[in-house]
C-alpha positions as CSV (number, residue, x, y, z in Angstrom):
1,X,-142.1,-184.3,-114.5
2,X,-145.6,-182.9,-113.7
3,X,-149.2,-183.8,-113.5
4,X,-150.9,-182.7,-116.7
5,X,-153.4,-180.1,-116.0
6,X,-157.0,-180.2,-116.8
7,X,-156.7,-177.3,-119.6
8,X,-154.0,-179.1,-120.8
9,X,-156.3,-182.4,-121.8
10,X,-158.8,-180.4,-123.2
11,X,-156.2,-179.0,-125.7
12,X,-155.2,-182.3,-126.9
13,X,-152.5,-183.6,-124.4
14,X,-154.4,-186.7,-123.7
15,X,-152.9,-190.2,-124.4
16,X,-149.9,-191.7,-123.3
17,X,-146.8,-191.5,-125.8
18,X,-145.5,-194.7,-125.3
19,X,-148.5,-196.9,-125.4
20,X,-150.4,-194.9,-128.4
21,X,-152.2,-197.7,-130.2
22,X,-154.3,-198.8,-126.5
23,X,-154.9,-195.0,-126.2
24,X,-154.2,-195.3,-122.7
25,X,-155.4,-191.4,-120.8
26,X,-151.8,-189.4,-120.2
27,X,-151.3,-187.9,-116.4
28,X,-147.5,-187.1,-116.7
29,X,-145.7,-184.7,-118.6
30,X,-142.5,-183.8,-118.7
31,X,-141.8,-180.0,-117.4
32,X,-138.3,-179.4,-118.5
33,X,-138.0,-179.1,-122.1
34,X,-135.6,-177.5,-124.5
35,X,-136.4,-176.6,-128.3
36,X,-135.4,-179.5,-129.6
37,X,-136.9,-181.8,-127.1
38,X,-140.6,-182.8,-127.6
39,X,-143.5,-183.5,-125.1
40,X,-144.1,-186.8,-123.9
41,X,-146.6,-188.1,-122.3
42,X,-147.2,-190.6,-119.4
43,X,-149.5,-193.0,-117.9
44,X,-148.9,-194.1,-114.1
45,X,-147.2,-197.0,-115.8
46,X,-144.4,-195.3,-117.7
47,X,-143.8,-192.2,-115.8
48,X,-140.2,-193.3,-115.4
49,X,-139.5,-193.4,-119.1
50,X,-140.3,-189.1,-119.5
51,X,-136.9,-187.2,-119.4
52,X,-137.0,-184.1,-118.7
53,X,-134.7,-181.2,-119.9
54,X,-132.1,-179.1,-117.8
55,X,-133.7,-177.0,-115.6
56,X,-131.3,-173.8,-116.6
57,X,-130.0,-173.4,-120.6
58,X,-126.8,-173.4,-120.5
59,X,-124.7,-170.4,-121.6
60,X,-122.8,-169.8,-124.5
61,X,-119.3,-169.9,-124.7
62,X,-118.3,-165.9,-123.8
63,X,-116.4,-165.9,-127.0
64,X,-119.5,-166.3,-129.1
65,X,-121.2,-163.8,-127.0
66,X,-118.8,-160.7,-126.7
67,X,-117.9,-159.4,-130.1
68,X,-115.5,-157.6,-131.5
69,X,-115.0,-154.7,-129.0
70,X,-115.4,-157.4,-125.8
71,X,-118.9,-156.1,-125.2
72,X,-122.1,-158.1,-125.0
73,X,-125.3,-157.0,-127.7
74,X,-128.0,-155.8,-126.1
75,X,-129.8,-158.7,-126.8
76,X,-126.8,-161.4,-125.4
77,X,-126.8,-159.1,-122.5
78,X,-130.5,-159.4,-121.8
79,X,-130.6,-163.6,-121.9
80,X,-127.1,-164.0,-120.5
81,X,-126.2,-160.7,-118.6
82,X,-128.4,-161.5,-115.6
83,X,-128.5,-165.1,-115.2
């Protein structure tokens, strides 16, 4: 979790997500997110509700990544090659 920065609140990230309807000002975030995993917002009070994500994705199984041959695509190579 991080403090929300001021740009940040000025685009829009400005209330707390778990105590909406008292529009209660937001200064947590969480930092670590994954696609499918939305922002949420904090006040002082509920910071320890935010979850954040893992800080590394985590890799594909090498059988989904190597094809036919048992070489990487250019493309699997540049996410997953150098990790």
């Amino acid at each position: 979790m991080r403090k929300i920065t001021s740009r940040e609140k000025s685009h829009g990230m400005r209330y707390c997500s778990f105590c909406k309807p008292a529009r209660v000002e937001a200064s947590w975030r969480n930092q670590y997110r994954t696609i499918d995993m939305p922002i949420q917002l904090a006040c002082e009070e509920h910071k320890h509700l935010i979850e954040d994500g893992p800080l590394r994705p985590t890799p594909p199984n090498p059988a989904d990544v190597y094809g036919d041959d048992g070489r990487m695509s250019e493309a699997d190579y540049q996410t997953w090659g150098r990790l």
